[in-house]
C-alpha positions in Angstrom: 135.3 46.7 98.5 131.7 45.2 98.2 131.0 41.4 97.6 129.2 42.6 94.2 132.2 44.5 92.8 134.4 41.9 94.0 132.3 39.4 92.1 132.3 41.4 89.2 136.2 42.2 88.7 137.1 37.8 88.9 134.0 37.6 86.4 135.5 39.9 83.9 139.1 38.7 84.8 138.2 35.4 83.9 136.4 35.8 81.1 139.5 38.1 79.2 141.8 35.2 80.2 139.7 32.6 79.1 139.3 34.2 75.8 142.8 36.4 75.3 145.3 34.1 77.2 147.2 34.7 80.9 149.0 37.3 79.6 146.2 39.7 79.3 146.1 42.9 80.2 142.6 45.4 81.6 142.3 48.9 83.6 139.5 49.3 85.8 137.2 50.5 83.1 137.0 47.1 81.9 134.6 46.2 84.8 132.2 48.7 83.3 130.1 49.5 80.8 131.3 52.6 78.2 128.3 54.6 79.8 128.7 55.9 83.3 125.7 54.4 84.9 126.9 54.0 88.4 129.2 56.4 89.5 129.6 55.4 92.6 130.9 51.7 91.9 132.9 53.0 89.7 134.5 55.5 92.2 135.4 52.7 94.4 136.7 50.4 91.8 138.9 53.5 90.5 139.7 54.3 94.9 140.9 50.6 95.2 143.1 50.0 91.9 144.8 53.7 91.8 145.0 54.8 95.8 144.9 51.9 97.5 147.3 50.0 95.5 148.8 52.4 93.1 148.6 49.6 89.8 149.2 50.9 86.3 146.8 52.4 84.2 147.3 48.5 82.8 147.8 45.6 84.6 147.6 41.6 83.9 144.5 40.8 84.8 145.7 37.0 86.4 147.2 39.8 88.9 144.2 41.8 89.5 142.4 38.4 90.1 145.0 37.3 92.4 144.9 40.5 94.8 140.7 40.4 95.1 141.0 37.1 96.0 143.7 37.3 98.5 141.8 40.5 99.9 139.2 37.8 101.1 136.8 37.1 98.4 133.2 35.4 99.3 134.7 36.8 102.9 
């Protein structure tokens, strides 16, 4: 995954947890905006969250966090 979608998806992660709590739930869609204006990123946010680690349409986004970062983020 590229440095700039990595950078991204902690961005958003921490801002939903800083203003809904820990327990905070987000699908991949939440690291882009309603209209489809790059495909391609969002193709390989989609490729990571449903093939590569086959998460729920849903997941707590403390966990999503937790996975780019161990995945060697800034790396």
């Amino acid at each position: 995954m590229r440095a700039s979608l990595r950078q991204k998806i902690v961005d958003v992660c921490d801002r939903k947890i800083a203003d809904k709590g820990p327990g905070v739930g987000l699908s991949f869609y939440a690291f882009f905006a309603n209209k489809n204006d790059d495909p391609e990123l969002l193709m390989e946010a989609a490729d990571w969250w449903i093939r590569t680690h086959k998460l729920d349409h849903f997941e707590k986004a403390r966990k999503i966090r937790e996975m780019v970062e161990e995945e060697g983020f800034g790396s």
